[in-house]
mmCIF file of the N, C-alpha and C atoms, coordinates in Angstrom:
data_MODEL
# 
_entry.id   MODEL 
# 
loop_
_atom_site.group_PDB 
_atom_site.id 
_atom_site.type_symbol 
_atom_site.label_atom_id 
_atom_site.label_alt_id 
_atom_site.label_comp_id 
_atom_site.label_asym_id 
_atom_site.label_entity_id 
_atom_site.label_seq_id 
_atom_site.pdbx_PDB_ins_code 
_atom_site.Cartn_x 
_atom_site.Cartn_y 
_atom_site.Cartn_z 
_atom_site.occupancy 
_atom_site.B_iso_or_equiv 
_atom_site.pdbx_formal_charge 
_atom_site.auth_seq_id 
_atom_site.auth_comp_id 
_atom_site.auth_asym_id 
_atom_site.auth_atom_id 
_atom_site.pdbx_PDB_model_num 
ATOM 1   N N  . UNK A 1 1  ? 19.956 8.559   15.176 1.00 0.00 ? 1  UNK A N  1 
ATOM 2   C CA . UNK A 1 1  ? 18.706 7.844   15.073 1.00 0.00 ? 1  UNK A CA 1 
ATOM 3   C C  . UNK A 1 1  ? 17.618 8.861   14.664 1.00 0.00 ? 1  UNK A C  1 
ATOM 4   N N  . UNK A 1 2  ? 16.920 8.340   13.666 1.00 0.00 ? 2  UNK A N  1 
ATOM 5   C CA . UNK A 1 2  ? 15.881 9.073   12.993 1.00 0.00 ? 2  UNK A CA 1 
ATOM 6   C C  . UNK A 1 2  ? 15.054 9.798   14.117 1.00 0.00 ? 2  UNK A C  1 
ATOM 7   N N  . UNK A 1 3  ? 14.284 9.102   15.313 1.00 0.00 ? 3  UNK A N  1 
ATOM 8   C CA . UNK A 1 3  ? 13.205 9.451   16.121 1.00 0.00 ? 3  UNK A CA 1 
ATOM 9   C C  . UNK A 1 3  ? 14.017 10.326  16.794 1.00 0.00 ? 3  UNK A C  1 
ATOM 10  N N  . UNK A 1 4  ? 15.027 10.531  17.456 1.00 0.00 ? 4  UNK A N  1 
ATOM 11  C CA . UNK A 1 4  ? 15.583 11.537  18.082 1.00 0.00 ? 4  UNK A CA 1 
ATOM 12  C C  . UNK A 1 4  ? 15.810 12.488  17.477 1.00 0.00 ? 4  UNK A C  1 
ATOM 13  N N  . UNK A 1 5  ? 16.676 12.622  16.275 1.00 0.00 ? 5  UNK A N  1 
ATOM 14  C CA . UNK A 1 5  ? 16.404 13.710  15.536 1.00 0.00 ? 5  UNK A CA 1 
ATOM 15  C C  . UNK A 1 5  ? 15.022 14.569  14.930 1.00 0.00 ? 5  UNK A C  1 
ATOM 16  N N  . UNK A 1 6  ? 13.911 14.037  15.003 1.00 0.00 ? 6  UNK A N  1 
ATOM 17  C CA . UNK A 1 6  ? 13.193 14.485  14.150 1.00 0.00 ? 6  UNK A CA 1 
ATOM 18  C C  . UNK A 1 6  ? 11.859 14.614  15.731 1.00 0.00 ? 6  UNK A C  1 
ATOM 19  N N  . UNK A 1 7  ? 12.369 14.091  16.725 1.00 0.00 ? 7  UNK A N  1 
ATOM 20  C CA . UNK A 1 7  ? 11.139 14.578  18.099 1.00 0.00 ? 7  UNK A CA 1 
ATOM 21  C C  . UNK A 1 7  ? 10.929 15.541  17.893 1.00 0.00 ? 7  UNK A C  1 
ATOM 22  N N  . UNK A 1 8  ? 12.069 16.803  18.067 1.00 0.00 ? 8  UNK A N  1 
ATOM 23  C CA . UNK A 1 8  ? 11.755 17.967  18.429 1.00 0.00 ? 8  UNK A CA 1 
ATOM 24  C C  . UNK A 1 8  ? 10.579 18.969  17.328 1.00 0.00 ? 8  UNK A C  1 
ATOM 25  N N  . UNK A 1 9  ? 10.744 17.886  16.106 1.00 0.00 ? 9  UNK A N  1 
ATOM 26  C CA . UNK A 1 9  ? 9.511  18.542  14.924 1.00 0.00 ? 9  UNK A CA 1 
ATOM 27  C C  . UNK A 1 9  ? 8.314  17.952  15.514 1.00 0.00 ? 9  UNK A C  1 
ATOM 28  N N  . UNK A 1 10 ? 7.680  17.054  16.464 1.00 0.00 ? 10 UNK A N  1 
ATOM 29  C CA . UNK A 1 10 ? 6.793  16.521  16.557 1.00 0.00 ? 10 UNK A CA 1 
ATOM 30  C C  . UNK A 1 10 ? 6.581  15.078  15.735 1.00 0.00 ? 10 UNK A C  1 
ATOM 31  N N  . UNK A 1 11 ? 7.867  14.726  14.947 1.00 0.00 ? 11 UNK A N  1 
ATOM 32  C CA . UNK A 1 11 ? 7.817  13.550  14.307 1.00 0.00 ? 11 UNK A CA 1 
ATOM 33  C C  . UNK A 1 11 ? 8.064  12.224  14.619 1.00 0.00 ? 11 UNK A C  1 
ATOM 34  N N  . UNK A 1 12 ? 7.038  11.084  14.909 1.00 0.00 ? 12 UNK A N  1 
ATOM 35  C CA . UNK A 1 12 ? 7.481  10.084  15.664 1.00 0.00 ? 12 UNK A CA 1 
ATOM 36  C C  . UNK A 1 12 ? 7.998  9.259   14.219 1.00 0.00 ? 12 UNK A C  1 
ATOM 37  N N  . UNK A 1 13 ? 8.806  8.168   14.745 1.00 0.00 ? 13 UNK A N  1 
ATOM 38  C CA . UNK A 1 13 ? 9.288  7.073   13.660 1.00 0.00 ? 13 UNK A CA 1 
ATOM 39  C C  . UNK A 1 13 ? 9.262  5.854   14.528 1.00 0.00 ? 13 UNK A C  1 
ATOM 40  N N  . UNK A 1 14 ? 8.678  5.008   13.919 1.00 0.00 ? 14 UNK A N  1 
ATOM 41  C CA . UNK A 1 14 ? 7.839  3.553   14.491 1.00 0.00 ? 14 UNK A CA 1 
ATOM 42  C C  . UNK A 1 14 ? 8.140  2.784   13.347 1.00 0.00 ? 14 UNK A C  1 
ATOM 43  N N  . UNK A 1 15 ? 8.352  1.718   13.396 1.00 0.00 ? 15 UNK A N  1 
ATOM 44  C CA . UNK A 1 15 ? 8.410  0.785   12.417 1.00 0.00 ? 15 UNK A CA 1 
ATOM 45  C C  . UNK A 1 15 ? 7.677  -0.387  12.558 1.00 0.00 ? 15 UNK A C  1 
ATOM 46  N N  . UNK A 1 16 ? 7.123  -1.508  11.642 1.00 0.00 ? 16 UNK A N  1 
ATOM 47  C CA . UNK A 1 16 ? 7.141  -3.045  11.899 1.00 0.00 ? 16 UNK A CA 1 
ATOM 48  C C  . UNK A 1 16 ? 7.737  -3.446  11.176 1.00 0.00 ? 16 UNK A C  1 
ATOM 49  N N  . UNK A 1 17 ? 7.879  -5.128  11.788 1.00 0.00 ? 17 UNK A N  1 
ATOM 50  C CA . UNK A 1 17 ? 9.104  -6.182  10.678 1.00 0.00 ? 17 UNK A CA 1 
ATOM 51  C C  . UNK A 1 17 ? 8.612  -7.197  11.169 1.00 0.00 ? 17 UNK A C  1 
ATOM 52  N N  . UNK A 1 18 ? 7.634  -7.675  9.699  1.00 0.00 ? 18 UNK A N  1 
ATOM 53  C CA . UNK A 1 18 ? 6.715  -8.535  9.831  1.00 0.00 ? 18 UNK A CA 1 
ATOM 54  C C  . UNK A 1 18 ? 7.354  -10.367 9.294  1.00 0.00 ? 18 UNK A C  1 
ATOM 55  N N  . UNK A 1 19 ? 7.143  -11.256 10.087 1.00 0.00 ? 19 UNK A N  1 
ATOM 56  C CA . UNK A 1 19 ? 7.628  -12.297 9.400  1.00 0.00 ? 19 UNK A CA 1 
ATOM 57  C C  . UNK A 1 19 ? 7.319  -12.445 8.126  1.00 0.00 ? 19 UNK A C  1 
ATOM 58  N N  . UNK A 1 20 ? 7.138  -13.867 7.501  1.00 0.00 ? 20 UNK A N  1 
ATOM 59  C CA . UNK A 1 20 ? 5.977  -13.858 6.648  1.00 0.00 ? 20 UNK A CA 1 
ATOM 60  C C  . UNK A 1 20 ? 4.819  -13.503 6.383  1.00 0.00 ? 20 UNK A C  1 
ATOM 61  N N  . UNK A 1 21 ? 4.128  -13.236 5.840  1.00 0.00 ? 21 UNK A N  1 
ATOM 62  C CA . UNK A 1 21 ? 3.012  -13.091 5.714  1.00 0.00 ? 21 UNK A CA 1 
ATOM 63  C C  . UNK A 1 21 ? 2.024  -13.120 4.444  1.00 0.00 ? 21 UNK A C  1 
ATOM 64  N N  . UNK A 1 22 ? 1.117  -14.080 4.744  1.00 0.00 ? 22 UNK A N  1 
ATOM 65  C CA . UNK A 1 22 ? 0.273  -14.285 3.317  1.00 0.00 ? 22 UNK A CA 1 
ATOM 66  C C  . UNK A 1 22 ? 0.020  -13.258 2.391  1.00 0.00 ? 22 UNK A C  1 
ATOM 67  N N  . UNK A 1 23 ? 0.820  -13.393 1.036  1.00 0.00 ? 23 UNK A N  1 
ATOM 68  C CA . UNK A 1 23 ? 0.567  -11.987 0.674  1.00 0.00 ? 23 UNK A CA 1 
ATOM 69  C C  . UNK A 1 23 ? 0.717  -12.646 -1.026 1.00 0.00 ? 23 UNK A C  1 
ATOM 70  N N  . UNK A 1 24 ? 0.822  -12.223 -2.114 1.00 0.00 ? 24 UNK A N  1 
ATOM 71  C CA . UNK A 1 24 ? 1.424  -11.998 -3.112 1.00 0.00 ? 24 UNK A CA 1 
ATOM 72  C C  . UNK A 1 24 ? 2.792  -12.471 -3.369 1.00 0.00 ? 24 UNK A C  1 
ATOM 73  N N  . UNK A 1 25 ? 3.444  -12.158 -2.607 1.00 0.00 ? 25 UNK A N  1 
ATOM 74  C CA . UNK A 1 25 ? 4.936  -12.330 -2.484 1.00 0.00 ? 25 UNK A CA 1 
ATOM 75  C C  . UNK A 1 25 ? 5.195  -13.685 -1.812 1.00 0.00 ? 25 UNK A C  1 
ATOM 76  N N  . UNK A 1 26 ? 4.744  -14.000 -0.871 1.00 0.00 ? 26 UNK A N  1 
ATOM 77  C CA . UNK A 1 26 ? 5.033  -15.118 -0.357 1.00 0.00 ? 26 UNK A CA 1 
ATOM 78  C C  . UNK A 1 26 ? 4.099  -16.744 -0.735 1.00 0.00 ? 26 UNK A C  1 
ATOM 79  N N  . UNK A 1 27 ? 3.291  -16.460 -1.422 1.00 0.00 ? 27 UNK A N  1 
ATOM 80  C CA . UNK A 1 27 ? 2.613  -17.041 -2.365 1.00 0.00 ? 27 UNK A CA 1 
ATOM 81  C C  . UNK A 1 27 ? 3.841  -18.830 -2.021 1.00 0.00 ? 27 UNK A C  1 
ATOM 82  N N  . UNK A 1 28 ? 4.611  -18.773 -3.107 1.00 0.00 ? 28 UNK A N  1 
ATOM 83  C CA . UNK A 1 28 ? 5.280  -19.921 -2.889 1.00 0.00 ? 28 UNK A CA 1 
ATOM 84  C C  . UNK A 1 28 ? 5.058  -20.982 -1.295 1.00 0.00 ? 28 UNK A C  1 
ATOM 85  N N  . UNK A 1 29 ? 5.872  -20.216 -0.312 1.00 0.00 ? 29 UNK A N  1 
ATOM 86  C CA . UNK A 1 29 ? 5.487  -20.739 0.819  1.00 0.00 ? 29 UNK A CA 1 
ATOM 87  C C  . UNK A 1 29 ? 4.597  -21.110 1.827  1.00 0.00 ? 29 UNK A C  1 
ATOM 88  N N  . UNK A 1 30 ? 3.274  -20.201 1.658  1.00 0.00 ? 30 UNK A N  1 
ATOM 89  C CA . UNK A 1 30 ? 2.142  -20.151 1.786  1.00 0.00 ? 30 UNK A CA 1 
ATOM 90  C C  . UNK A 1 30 ? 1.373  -21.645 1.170  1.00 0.00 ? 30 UNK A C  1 
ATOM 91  N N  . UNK A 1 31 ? 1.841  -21.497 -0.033 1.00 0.00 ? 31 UNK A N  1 
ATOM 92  C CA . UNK A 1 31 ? 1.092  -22.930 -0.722 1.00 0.00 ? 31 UNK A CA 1 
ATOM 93  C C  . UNK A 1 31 ? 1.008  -24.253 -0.074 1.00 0.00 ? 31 UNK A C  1 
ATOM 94  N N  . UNK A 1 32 ? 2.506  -24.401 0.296  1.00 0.00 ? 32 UNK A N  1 
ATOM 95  C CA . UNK A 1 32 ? 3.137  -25.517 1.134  1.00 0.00 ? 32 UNK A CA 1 
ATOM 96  C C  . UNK A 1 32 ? 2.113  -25.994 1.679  1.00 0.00 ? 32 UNK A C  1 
ATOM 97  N N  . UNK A 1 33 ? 2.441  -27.477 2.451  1.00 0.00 ? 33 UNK A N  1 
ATOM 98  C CA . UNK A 1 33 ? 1.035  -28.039 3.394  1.00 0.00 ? 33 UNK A CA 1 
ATOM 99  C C  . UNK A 1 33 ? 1.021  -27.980 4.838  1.00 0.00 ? 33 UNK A C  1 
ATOM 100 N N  . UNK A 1 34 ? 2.817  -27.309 4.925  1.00 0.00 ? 34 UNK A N  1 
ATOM 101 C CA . UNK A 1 34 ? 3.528  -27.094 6.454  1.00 0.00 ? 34 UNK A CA 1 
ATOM 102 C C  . UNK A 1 34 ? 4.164  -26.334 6.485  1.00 0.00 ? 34 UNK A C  1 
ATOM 103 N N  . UNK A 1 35 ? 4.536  -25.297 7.579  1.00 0.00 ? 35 UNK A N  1 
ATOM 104 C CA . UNK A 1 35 ? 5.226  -24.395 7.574  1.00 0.00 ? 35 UNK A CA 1 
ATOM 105 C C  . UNK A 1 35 ? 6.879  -24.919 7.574  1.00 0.00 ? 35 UNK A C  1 
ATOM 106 N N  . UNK A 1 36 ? 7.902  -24.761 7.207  1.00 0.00 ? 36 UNK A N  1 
ATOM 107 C CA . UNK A 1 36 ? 9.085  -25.590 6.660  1.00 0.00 ? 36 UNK A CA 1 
ATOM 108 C C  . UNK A 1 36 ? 9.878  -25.265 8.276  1.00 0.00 ? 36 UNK A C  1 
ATOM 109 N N  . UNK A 1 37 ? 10.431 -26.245 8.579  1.00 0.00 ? 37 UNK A N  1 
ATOM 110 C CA . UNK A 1 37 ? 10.919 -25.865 10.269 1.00 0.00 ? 37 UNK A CA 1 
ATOM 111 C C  . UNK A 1 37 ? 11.873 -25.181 10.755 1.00 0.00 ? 37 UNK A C  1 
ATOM 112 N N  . UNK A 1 38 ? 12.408 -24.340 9.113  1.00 0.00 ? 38 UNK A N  1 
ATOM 113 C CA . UNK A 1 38 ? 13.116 -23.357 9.278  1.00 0.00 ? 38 UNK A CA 1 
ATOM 114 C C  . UNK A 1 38 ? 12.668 -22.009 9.269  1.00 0.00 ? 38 UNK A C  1 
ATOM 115 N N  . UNK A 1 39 ? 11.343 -22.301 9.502  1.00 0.00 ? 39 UNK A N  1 
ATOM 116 C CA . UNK A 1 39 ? 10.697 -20.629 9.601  1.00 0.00 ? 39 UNK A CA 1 
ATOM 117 C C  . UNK A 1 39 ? 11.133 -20.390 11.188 1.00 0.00 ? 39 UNK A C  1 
ATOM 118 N N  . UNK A 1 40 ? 10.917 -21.296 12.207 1.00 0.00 ? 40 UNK A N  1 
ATOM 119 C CA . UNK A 1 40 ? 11.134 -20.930 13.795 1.00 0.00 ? 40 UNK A CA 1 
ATOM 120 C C  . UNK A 1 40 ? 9.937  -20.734 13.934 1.00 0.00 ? 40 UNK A C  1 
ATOM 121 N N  . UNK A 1 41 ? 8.539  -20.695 13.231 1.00 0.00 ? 41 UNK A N  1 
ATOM 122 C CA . UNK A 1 41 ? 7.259  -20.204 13.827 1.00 0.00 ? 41 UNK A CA 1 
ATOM 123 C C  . UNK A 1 41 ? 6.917  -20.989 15.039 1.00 0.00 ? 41 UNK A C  1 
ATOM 124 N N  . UNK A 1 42 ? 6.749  -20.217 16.069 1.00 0.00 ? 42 UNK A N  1 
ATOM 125 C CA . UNK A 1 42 ? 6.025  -20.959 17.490 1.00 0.00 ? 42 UNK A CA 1 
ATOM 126 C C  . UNK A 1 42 ? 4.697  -21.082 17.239 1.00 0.00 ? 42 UNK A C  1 
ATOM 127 N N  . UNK A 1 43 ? 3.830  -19.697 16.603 1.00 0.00 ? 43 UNK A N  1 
ATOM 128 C CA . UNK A 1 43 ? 2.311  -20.304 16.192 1.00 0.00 ? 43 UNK A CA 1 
ATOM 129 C C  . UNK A 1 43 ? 2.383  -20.856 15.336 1.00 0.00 ? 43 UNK A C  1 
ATOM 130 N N  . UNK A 1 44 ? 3.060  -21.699 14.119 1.00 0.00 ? 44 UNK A N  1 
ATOM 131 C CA . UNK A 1 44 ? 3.095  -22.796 13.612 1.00 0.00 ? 44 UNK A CA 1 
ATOM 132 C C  . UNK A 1 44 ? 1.730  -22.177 12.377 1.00 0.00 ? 44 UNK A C  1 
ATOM 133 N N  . UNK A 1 45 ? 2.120  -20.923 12.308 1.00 0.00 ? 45 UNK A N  1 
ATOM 134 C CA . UNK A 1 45 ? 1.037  -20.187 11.361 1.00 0.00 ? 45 UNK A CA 1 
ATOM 135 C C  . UNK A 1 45 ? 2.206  -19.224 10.111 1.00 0.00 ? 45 UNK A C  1 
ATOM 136 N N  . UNK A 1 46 ? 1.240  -18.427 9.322  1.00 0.00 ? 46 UNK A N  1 
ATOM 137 C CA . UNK A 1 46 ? 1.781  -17.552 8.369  1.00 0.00 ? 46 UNK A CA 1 
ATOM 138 C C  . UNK A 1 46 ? 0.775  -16.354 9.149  1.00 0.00 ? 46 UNK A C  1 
ATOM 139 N N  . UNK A 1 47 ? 1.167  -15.165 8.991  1.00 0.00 ? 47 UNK A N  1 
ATOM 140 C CA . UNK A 1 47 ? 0.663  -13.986 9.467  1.00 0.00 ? 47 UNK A CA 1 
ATOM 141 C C  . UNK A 1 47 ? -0.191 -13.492 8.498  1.00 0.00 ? 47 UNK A C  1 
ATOM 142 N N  . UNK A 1 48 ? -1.517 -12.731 8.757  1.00 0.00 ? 48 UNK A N  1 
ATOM 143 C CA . UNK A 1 48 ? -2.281 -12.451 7.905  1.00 0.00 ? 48 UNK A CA 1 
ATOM 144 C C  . UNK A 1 48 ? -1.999 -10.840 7.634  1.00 0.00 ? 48 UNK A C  1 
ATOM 145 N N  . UNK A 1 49 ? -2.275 -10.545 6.203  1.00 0.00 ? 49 UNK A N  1 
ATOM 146 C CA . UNK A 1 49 ? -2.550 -9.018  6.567  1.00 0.00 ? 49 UNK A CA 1 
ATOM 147 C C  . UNK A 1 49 ? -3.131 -8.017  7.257  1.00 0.00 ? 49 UNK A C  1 
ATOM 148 N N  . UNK A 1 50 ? -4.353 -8.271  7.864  1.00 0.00 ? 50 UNK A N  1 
ATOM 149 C CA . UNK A 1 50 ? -5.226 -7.714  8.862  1.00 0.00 ? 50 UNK A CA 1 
ATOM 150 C C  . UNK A 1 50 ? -4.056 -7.220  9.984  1.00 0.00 ? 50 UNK A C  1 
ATOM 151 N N  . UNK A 1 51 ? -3.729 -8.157  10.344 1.00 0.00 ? 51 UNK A N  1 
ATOM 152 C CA . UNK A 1 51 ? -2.511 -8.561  11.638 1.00 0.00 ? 51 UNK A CA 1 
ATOM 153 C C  . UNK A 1 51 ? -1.353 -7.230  11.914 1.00 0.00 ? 51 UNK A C  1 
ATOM 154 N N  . UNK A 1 52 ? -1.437 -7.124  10.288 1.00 0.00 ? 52 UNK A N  1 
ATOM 155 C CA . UNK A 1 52 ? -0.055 -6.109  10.229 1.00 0.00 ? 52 UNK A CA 1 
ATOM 156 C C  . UNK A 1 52 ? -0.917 -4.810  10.454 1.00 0.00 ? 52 UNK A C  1 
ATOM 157 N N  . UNK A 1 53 ? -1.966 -4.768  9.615  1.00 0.00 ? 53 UNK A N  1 
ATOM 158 C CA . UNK A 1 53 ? -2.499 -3.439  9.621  1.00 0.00 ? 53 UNK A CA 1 
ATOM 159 C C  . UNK A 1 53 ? -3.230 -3.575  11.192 1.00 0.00 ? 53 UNK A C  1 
ATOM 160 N N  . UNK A 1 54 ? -3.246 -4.017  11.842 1.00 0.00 ? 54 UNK A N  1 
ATOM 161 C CA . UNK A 1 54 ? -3.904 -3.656  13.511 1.00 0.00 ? 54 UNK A CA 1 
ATOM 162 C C  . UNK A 1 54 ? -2.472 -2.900  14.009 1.00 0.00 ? 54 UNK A C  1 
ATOM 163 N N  . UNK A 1 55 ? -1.735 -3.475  13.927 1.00 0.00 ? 55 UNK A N  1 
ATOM 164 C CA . UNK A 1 55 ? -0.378 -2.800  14.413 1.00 0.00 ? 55 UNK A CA 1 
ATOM 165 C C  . UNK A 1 55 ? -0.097 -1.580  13.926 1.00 0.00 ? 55 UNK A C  1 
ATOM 166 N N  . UNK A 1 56 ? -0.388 -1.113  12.248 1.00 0.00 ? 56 UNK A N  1 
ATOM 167 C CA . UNK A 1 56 ? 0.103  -0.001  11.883 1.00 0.00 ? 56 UNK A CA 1 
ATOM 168 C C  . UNK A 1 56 ? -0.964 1.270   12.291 1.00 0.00 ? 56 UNK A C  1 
ATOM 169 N N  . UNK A 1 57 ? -2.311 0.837   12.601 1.00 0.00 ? 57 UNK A N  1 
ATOM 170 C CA . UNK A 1 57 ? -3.699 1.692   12.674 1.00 0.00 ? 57 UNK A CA 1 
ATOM 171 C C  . UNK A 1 57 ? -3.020 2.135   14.239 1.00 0.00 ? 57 UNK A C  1 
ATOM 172 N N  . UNK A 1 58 ? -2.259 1.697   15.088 1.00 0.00 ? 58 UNK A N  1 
ATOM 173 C CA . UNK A 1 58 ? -2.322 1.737   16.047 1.00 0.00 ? 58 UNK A CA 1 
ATOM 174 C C  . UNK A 1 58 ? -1.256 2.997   16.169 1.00 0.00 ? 58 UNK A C  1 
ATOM 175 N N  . UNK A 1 59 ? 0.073  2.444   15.811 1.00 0.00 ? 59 UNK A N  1 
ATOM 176 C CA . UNK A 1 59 ? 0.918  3.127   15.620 1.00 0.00 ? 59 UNK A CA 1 
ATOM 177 C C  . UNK A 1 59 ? 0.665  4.663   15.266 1.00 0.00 ? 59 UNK A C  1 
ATOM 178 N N  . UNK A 1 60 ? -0.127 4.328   13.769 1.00 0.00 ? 60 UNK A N  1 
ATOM 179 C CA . UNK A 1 60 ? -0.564 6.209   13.834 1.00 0.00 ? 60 UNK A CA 1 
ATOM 180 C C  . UNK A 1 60 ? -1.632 6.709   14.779 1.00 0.00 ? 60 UNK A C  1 
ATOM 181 N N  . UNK A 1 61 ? -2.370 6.142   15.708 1.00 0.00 ? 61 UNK A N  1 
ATOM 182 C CA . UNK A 1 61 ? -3.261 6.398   16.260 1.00 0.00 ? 61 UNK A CA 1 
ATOM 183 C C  . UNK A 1 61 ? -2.812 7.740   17.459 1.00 0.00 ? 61 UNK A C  1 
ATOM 184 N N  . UNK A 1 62 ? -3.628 8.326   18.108 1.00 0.00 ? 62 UNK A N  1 
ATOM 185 C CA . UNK A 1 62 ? -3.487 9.041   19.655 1.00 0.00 ? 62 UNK A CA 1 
ATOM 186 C C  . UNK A 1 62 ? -3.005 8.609   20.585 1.00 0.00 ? 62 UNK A C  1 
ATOM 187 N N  . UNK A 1 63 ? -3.255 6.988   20.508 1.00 0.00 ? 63 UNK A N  1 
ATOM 188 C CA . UNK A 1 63 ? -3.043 5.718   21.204 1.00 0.00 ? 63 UNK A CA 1 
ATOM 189 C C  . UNK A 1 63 ? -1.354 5.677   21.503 1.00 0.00 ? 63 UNK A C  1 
ATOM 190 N N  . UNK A 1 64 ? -0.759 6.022   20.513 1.00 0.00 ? 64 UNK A N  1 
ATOM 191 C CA . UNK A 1 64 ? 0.582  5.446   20.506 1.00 0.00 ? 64 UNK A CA 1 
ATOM 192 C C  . UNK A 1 64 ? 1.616  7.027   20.246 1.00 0.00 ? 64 UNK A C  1 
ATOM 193 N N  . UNK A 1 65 ? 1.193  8.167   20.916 1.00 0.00 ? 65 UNK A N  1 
ATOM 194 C CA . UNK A 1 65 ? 1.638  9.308   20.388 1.00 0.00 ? 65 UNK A CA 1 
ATOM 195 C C  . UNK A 1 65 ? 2.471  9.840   21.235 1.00 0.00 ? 65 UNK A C  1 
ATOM 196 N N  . UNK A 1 66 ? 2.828  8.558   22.037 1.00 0.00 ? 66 UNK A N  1 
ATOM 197 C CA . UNK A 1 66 ? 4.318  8.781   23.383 1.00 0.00 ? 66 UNK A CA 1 
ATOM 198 C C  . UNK A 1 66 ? 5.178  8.027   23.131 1.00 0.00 ? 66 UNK A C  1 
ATOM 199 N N  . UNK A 1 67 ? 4.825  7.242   21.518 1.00 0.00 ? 67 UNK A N  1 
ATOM 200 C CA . UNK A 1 67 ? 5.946  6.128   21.010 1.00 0.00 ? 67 UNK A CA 1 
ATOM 201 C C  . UNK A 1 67 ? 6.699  6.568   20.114 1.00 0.00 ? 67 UNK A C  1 
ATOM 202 N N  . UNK A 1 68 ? 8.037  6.577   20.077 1.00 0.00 ? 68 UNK A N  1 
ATOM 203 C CA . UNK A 1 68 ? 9.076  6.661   18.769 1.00 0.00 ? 68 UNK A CA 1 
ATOM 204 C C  . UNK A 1 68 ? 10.337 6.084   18.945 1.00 0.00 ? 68 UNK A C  1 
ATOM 205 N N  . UNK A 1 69 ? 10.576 5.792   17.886 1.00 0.00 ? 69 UNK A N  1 
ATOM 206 C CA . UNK A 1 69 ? 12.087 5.346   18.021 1.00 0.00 ? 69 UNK A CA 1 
ATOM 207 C C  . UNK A 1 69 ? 12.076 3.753   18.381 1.00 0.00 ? 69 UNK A C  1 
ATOM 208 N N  . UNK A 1 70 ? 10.605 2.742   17.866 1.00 0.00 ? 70 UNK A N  1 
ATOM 209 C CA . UNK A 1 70 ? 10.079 1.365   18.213 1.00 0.00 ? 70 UNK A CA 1 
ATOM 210 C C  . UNK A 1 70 ? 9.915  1.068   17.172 1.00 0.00 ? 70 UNK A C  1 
ATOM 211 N N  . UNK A 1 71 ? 10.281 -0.536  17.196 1.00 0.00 ? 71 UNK A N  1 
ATOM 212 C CA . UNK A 1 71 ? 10.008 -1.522  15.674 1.00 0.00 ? 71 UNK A CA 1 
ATOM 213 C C  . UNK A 1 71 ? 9.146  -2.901  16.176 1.00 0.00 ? 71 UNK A C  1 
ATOM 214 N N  . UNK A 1 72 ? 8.138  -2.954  16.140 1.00 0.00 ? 72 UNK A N  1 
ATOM 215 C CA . UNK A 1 72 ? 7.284  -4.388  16.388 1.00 0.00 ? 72 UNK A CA 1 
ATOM 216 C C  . UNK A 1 72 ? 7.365  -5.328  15.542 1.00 0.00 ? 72 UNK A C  1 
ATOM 217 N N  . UNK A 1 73 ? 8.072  -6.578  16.344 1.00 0.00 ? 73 UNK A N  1 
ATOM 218 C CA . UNK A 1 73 ? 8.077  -7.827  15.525 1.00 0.00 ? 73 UNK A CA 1 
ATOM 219 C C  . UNK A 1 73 ? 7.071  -8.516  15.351 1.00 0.00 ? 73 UNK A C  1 
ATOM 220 N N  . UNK A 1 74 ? 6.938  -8.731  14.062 1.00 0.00 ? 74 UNK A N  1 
ATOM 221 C CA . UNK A 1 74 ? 5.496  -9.556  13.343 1.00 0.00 ? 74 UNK A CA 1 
ATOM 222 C C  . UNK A 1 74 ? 5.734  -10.729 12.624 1.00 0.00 ? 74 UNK A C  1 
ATOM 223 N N  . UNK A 1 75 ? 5.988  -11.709 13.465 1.00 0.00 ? 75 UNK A N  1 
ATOM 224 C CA . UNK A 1 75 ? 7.012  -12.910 13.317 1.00 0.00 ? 75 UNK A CA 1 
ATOM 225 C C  . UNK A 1 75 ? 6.290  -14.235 14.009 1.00 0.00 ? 75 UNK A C  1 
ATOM 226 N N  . UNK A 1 76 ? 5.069  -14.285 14.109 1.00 0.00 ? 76 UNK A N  1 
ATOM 227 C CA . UNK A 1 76 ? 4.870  -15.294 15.123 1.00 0.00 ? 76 UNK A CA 1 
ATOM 228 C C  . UNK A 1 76 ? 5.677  -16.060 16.428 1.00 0.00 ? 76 UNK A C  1 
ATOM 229 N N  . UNK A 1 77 ? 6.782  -15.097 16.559 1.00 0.00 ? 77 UNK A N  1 
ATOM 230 C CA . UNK A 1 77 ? 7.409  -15.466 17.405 1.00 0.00 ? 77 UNK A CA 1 
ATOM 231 C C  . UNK A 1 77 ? 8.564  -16.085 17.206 1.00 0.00 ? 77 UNK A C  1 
ATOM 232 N N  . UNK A 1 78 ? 9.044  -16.003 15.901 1.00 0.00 ? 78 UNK A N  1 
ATOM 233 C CA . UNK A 1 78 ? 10.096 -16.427 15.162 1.00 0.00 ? 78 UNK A CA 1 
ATOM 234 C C  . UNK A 1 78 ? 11.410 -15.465 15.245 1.00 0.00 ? 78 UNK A C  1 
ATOM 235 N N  . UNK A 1 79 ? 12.393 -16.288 15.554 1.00 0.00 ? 79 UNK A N  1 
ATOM 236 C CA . UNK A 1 79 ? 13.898 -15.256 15.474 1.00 0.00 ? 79 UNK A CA 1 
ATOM 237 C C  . UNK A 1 79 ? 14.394 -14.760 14.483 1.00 0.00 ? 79 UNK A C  1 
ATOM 238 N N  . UNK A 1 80 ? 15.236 -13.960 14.026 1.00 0.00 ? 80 UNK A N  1 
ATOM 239 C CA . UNK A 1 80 ? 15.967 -13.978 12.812 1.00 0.00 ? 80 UNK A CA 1 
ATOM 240 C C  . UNK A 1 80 ? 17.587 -14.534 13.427 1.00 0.00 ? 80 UNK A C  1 
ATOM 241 N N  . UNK A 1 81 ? 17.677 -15.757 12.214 1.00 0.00 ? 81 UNK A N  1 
ATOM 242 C CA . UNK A 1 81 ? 19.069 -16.153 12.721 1.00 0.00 ? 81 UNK A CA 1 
ATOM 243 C C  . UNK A 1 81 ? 19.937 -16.214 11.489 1.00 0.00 ? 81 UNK A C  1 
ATOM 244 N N  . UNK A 1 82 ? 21.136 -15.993 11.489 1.00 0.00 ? 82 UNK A N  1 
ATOM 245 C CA . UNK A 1 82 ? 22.165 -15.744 10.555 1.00 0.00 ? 82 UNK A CA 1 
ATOM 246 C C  . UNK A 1 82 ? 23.188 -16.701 10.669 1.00 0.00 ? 82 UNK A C  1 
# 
């Protein structure tokens, strides 16, 4: 695992894994007039960009400089199912 290997440099590794989110890319689904009921969204929303970047400002912050080896789901609360 990346964060274990790379602690002892002082290097944390953090990730997010954001559901959807209104962007460029998701454009198509976004348009829609409902979120399709195969998203699983519990907030019954699309995620904004702001949203993601509060999470990532944080991550690099002082705030979060006892964290590594973490991935925050940005999913409205949605599963991934296969």
């Amino acid at each position: 695992m990346f964060s274990q290997e790379l602690a002892a440099k002082n290097i944390r590794v953090n990730a997010i894994a954001p559901g959807v989110i209104k962007t460029k890319m998701s454009q198509t689904l976004v348009d829609q007039d409902e979120i399709p009921d195969v998203a699983g969204n519990p907030l019954n929303r699309y995620g904004e960009p702001h949203e993601c970047a509060g999470a990532v400002a944080f991550l690099v912050s002082d705030d979060a400089s006892y964290i590594t080896g973490e991935t925050i789901l940005m999913n409205g609360g949605a599963h991934a199912r296969l």
